[in-house]
N, C-alpha and C positions, 0 to 999 in steps of 0.2 A: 635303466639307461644311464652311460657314463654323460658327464658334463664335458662338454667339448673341451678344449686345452686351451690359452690363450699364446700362445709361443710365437703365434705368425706378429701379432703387435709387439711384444718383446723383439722380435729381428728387429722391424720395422724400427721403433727406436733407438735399438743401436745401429742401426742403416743412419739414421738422423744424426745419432751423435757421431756420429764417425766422419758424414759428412762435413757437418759443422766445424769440428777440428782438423779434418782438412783443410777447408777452405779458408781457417784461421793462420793455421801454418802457412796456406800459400801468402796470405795478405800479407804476416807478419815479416813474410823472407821477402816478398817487392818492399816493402817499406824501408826494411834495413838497408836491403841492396842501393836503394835511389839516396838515402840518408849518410850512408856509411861510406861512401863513393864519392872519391876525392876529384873537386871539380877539376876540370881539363881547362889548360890554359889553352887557347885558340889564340892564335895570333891574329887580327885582326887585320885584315887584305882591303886593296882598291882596286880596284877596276876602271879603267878608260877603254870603252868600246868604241872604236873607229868607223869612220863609216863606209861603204863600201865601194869597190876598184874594182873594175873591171880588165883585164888587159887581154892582147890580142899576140901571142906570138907562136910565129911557124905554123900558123892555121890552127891554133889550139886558141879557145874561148876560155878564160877563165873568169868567176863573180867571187869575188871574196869578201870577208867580215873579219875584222881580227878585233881581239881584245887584249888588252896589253895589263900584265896586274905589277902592283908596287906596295912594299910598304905601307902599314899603318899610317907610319910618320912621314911618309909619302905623297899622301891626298892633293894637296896644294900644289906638289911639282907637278903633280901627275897632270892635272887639271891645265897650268900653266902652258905645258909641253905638247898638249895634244895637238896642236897642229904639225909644232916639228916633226911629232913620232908620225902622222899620215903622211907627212912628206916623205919620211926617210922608210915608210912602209911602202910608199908605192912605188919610189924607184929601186928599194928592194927585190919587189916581185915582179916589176918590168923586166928584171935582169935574170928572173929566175923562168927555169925550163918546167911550164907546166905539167908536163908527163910526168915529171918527177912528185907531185903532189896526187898519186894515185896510188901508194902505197905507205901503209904506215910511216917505211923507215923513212921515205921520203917526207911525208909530213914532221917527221920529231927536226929532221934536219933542218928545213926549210924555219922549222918555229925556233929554233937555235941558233940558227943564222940572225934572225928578225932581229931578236933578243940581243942577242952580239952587237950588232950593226947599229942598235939603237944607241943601247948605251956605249958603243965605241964614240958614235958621232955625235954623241951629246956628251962626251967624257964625267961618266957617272958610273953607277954600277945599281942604280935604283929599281929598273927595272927587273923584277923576278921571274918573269915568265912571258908566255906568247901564246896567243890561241888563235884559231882558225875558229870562227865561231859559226860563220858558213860559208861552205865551200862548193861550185858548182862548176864542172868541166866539161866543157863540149870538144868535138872535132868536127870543123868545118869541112 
């Protein structure tokens, strides 16, 4: 009688090393990738969150939230200002036609108006952006 072969641990082994050297290669390409990867300058943003208005026009209910963002070098006006900007946010939206905030295009317009109107009436240009942070509309 022959002696059996030993070939199934031979695979087996190199099943192992093959493994190994894969899972080497993978380390070695995350390592380089997160090492070799030129950090990203992120511009550093503020945020003044408003608080919320309600208004009532043509039998339309609206609840709003806005956020208003500015500048890094920003912070302190922003901070300063936030009363003016909910003053000048809410007779903005008193004047605006709620239906009109039920579609996107209407949403981009309305937050570009906001934006506009702010820094028109604060004669700056600090503010960068406008957000609806929450938005709920009824019909009465």
């Amino acid at each position: 009688m022959k002696k059996p072969v030993r070939v199934v641990n031979e695979n087996r082994l190199t099943q192992y090393i093959a493994g190994i050297v894969l899972l080497t290669v993978i380390v070695a390409s995350i390592v380089a990738y997160l090492f070799i990867q030129k950090p990203r300058d992120v511009p550093e943003l503020h945020y003044a969150e408003l608080p919320e208005t309600i208004i009532n026009v043509g039998g339309h209910v609206a609840r709003l939230k806005m956020t208003v963002q500015a500048g890094k070098d920003d912070d302190e006006w922003l901070l300063e200002n936030k009363n003016e900007i909910n003053n000048i946010f809410q007779k903005k939206v008193a004047s605006m036609n709620p239906e009109s905030l039920r579609n996107a295009k209407g949403m981009a317009a309305a937050q570009l108006a906001l934006k506009r109107q702010i820094n028109t009436d604060l004669k700056t240009d600090k503010v960068q952006a406008v957000w609806f942070t929450e938005l709920l509309l009824q019909q009465q």
